[in-house]
N, C-alpha and C positions, 0 to 999 in steps of 0.2 A: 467559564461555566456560568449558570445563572443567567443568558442573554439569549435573546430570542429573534430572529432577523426573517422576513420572508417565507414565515410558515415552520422555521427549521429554528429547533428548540437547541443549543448547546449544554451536553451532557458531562459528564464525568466517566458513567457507562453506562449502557442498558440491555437488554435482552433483545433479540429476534427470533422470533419463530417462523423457520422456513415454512413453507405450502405444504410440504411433507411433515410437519413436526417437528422436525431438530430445533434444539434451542441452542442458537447461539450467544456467546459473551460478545457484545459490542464497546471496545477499549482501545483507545489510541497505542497505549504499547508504552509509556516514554517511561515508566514509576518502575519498568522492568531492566532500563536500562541505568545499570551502573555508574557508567560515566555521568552520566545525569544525575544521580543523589550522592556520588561519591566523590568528584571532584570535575564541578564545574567548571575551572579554568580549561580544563582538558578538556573539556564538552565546547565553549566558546573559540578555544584555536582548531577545534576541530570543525566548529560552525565555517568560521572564516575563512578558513582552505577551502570548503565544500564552497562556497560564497566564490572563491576566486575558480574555482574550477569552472563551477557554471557559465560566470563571466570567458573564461577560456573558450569552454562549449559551443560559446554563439557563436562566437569568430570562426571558431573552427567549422559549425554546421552551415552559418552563410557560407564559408568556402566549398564546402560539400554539397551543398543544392546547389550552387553555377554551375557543378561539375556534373549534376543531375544525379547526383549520390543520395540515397535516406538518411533522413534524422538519426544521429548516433549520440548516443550518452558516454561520454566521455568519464565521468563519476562511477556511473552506474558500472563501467567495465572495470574501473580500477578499484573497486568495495569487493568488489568479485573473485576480482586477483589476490589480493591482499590477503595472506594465510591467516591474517589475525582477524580480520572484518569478516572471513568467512567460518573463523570458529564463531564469534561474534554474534553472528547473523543463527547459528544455528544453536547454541546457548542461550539464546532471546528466545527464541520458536520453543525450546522444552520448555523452557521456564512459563510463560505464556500459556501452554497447550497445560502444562501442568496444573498452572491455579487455575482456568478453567475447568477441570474437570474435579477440581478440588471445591469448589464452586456450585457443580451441579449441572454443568451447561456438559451441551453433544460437544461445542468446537467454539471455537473463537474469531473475532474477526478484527482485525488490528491493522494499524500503520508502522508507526515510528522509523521503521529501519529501510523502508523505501522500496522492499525487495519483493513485485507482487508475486505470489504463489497460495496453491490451494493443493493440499497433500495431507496425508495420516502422518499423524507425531505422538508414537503411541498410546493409537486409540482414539486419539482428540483430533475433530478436523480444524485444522487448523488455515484460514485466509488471511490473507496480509494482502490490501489491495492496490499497495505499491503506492503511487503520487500521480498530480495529475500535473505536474509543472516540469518534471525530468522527466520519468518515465512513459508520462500520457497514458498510465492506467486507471481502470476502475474494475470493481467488484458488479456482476449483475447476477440475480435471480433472476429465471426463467420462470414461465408462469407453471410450467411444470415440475418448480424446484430444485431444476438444474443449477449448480456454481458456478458462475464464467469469470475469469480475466479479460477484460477486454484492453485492446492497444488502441489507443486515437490514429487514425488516420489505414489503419487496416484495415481488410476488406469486411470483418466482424462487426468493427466499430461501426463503420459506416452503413454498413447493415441495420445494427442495433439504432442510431441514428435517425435513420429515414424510414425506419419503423415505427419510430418516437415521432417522427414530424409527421407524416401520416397517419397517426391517431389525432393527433393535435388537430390537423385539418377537418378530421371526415365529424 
């Protein structure tokens, strides 16, 4: 926080107000998680499995593109599976959506847990725009206020894309 690169200030948090009004909380997510303020060790072997997994990933996604197969996240399917990362995953989204609205904000928009989604968690909209290294998501406003997730390399992204480099051009 405190450092400023290419126009893009780094925050702690801050407010958006969508085109429609909503005020969203803009927060990484990580002060919500547990693991993280309560016992670090556990957060650092849980770093370094996610680290080896990745590492897994590629070998296994270069073998899947020869074979003409899509990019699969290998991590991402097994956070998913896993009964505790998906209590986890949804104990992070109340807590979150919680102090947001405890806050004053419409809904929240966050990282941390990697898992992008935009849904009501009562009451609070809550986005989470996922990563852009595993997952190849992002979060967009539309100029009509609309919420998107978009996936890199699908046919939205690449839409959104060549939408963006054609303004760039004209």
């Amino acid at each position: 926080m405190g450092h400023a690169f290419g126009g893009v200030e780094v925050l702690h948090d801050t407010c958006h107000t969508t085109c429609t009004g909503l005020k969203l909380w803009v927060v990484h997510g990580d002060h919500f998680d547990g693991v993280i303020q309560c016992a670090k060790w556990l957060a650092y072997v849980g770093d370094c499995l996610y680290e080896l997994t990745l590492r897994f990933n590629r070998h296994l996604n270069s073998a899947r593109a020869r074979m003409g197969l899509e990019y699969w996240s290998l991590s991402a399917y097994l956070k998913l599976k896993v009964k505790k990362a998906v209590n986890f995953i949804s104990d992070f989204e109340v807590a979150v959506a919680h102090e947001a609205q405890r806050r004053g904000y419409d809904g929240v928009v966050c990282g941390h847990i990697h898992h992008a989604e935009i849904r009501d968690v009562n009451g609070v909209l809550y986005c989470n725009d996922g990563d852009w290294v595993e997952s190849r998501t992002a979060l967009v406003e539309h100029a009509d206020g609309r919420l998107e997730i978009i996936h890199w390399g699908s046919t939205t992204a690449v839409t959104v894309r060549d939408k963006v480099m054609a303004a760039a051009l004209a």
